[in-house]
C-alpha positions in Angstrom: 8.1 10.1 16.9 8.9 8.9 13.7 11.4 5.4 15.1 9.7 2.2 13.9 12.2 0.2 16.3 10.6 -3.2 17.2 7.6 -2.9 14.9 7.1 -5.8 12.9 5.4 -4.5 9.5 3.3 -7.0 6.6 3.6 -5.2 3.2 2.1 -6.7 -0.2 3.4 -5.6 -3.3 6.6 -4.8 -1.8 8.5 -5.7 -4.3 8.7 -2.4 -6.4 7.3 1.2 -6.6 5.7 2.5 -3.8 5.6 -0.6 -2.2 9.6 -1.3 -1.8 9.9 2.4 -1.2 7.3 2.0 2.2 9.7 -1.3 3.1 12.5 0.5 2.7 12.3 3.5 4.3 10.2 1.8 7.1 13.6 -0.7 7.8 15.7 2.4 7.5 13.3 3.4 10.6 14.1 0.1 12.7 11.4 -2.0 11.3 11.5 -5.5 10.1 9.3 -5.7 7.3 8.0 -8.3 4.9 8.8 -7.9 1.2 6.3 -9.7 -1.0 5.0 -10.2 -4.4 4.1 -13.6 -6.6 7.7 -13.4 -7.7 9.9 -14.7 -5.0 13.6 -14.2 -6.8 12.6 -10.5 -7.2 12.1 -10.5 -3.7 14.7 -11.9 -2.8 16.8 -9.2 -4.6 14.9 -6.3 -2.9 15.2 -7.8 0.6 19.3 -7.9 0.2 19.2 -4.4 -1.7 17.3 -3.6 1.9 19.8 -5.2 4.4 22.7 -3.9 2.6 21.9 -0.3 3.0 21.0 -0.4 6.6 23.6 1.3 9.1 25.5 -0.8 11.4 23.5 -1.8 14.3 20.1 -1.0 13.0 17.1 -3.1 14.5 15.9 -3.1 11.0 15.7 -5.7 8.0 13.5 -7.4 5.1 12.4 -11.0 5.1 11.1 -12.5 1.9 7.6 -14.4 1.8 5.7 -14.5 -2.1 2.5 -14.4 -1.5 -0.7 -14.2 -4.4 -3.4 -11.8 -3.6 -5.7 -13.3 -5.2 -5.7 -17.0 -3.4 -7.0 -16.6 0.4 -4.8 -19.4 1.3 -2.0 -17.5 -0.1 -2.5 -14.4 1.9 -3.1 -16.6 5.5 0.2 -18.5 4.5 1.4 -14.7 4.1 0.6 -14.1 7.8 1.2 -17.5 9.5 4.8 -16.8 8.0 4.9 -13.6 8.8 4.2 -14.9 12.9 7.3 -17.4 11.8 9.7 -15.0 10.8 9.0 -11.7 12.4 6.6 -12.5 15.5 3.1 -10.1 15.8 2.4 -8.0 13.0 2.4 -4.4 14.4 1.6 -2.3 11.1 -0.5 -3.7 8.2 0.5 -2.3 4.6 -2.4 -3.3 1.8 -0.6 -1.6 -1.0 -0.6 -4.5 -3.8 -2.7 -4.1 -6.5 -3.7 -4.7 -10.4 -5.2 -2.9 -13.4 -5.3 -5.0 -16.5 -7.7 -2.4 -18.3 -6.9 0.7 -19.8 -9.4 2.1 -21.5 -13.5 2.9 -21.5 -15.9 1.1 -18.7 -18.3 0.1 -21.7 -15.3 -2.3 -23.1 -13.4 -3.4 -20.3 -14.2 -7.4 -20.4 -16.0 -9.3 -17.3 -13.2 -10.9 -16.1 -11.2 -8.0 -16.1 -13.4 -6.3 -13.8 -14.0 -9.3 -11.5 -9.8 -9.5 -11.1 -9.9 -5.9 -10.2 -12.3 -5.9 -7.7 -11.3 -8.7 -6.0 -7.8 -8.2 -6.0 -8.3 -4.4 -5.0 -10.8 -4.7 -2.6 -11.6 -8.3 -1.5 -8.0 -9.3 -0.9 -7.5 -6.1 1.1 -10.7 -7.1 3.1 -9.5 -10.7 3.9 -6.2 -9.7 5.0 -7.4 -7.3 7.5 -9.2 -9.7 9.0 -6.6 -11.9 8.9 -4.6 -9.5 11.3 -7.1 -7.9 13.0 -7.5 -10.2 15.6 -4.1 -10.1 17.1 -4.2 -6.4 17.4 -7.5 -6.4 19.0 -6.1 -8.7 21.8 -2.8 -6.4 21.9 -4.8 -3.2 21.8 -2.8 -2.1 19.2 -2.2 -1.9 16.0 -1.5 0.2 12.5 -3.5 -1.0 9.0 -2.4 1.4 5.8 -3.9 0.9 2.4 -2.3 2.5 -0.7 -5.7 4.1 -2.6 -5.2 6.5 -5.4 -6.4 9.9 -6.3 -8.8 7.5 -9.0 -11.4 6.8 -6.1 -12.0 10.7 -5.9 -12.8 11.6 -9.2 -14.3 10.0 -12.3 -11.7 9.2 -15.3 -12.9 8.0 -18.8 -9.9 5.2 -19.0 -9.3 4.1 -15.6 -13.5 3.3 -14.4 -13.1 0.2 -12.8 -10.0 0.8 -10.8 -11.2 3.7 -9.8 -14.2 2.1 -8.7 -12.0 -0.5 -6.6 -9.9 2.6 -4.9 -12.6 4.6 -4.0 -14.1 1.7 -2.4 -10.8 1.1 -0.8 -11.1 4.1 0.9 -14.2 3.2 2.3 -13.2 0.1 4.2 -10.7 2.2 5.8 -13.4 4.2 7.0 -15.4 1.0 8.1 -12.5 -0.3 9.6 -11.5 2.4 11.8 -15.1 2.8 13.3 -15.9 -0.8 13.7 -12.1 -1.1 15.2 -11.2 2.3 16.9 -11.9 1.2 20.7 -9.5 -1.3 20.3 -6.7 1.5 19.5 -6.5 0.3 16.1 -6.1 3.4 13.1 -6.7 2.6 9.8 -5.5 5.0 7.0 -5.5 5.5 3.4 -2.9 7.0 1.4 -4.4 8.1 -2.5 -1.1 8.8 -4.4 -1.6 10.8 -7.8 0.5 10.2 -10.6 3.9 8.3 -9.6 6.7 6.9 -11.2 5.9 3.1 -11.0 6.1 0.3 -13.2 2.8 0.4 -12.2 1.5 3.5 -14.0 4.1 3.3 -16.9 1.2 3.8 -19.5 0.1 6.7 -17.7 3.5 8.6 -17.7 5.2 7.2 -20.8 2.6 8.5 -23.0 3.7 12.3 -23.4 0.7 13.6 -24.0 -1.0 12.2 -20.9 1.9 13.0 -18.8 2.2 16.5 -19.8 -1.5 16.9 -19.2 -1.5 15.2 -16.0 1.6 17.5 -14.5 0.6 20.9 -16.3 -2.3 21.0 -14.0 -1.0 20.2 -10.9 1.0 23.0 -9.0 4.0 21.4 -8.3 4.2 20.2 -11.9 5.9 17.3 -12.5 5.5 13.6 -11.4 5.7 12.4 -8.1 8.6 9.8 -7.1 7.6 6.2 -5.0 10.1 7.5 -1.9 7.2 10.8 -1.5 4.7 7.9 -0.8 6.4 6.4 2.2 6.8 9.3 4.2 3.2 9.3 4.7 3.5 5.6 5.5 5.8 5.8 8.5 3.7 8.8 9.9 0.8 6.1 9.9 2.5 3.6 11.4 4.4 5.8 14.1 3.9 7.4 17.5 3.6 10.3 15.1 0.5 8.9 13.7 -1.8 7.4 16.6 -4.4 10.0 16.8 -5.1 9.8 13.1 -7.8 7.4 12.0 -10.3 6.9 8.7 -8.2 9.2 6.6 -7.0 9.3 3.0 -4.7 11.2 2.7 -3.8 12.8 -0.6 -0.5 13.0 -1.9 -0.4 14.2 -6.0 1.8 17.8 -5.6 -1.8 19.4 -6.1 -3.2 17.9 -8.8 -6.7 17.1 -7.1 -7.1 20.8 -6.0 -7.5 22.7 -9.6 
C-alpha cells in the first residue's frame, strides 16, 4: 500500500532537511521525484546522492529543476519542467519555506513579515493551482504541505511564522473541500522540533533545546527521515481516504 511505483512527485525545498528526506525515501518507494531549491549545484549533489542509493532496477529517481518560491514564474517554470522531465505530476509536496525573524512580533521588520507570508503561504497557494488542474481532469491526485506544530500554538519568538503555518493548514482544509469530488486529498504534516538546517537556532541553543525536549514524552529531537513516513502514507494507496488533515508529528510535545 505503501509502493509509489509510477508516481511522478513535485517537491520544493528538496534540497535538505525534511525536504530531501520526503525525496528520498519517496524514490526509494519507486517514485521519480523533483529535487529543488534556488541553489541548483546543491541539487544536483542530492539528486546523484539519490540515484546512487537506489537498488538495481528500481522505477525510482531524482531530477534536478531550481526553482525560487518567491517569483510565480519561477514556480510555473517549476511545473512546465516538471511535465518535461517526469510527465503528470501525481503527488504535490509544498514543503519549502523561510523564517528570517527570530525574535518578538512587535520588532520583526515589514519586510520580514511580507517575505514570510508570501513565501509560506502565497507560494504554496499559487503552486496548487498550478497543479490542480491536471489532477482534476485525471481524477486524481495527492497535495502535502509541510506545516509546523507553530500554527497550533502561540510562541513569543516565532509570531509570524507561526502565523504563516497555521494559515497553511487552513488552505489544506480549503483545498480538500473545494477539491474532494475530484478525488483529490490534501494533507498537512506539522513537524515539532527537527534536526534541520532549518531550525538550527532552535536546537543549537542548549537551553531552548533542553526545554523544548524535556517536555515532550519521547524526549529528544525528532530526525528529517520521521517526517517522510507520513509523507508516503499521503501520497500512497495507504493514504486515499484521508483528506484536510494535519497531522502532528513532535514525539508528544503538543500534548503536555
Amino acid at each position: 500500500m505503501f509502493d509509489l511505483s509510477g508516481k511522478n512527485v513535485l517537491i520544493t525545498g528538496s534540497s535538505k532537511g525534511i525536504g530531501k528526506a520526503i525525496a528520498h525515501q519517496m524514490a526509494l518507494q519507486g517514485a521519480k521525484v523533483t529535487i529543488s531549491s534556488r541553489k541548483e549545484d546543491v541539487c544536483n549533489e542530492v539528486a546523484k546522492e539519490i540515484n546512487e542509493s537506489l537498488p538495481e532496477g528500481s522505477s525510482g529517481g531524482a531530477v534536478v529543476i531550481p526553482c525560487n518560491i518567491n517569483s510565480k514564474e519561477s514556480l510555473q517554470n517549476l511545473v512546465d519542467q516538471t511535465h518535461e522531465k517526469l510527465g503528470q505530476i501525481d503527488v504535490l509536496v509544498c514543503n519549502a519555506a523561510l523564517n528570517p525573524f527570530f525574535g518578538s512580533s512587535m520588532d520583526i521588520p515589514d519586510d520580514a513579515f511580507d517575505k514570510i507570508m508570501s513565501a509560506n503561504i502565497k507560494s504554496n497557494h499559487w503552486l496548487c493551482n498550478m497543479v490542480l488542474p491536471e489532477m482534476k481532469k485525471r481524477k486524481d491526485g495527492s497535495i502535502i504541505v509541510v506545516s509546523s506544530i507553530g500554527g497550533l500554538r502561540g510562541s513569543p519568538v516565532l509570531g509570524a511564522y507561526s502565523i504563516s503555518k497555521a494559515a497553511d493548514m487552513q488552505l489544506v482544509r480549503n483545498l480538500a473541500v473545494e477539491h474532494g469530488a475530484d478525488n483529490i486529498r490534501v494533507n498537512a504534516i506539522a513537524p515539532g522540533l527537527i534536526k534541520t538546517d532549518f531550525a538550527r537556532a532552535l536546537w543549537e541553543n542548549p537551553e531552548i533545546l533542553k526545554k523544548a525536549t524535556s517536555r515532550a514524552p519521547l524526549q529528544r529531537i525528532g530526525l528529517p527521515e520521521e517526517i517522510a513516513g507520513m509523507a508516503i502514507y499521503m501520497a500512497s494507496d495507504a493514504g486515499t481516504f484521508m483528506t484536510g488533515q494535519t497531522i502532528t508529528i513532535d514525539g508528544g510535545q503538543t500534548i503536555t
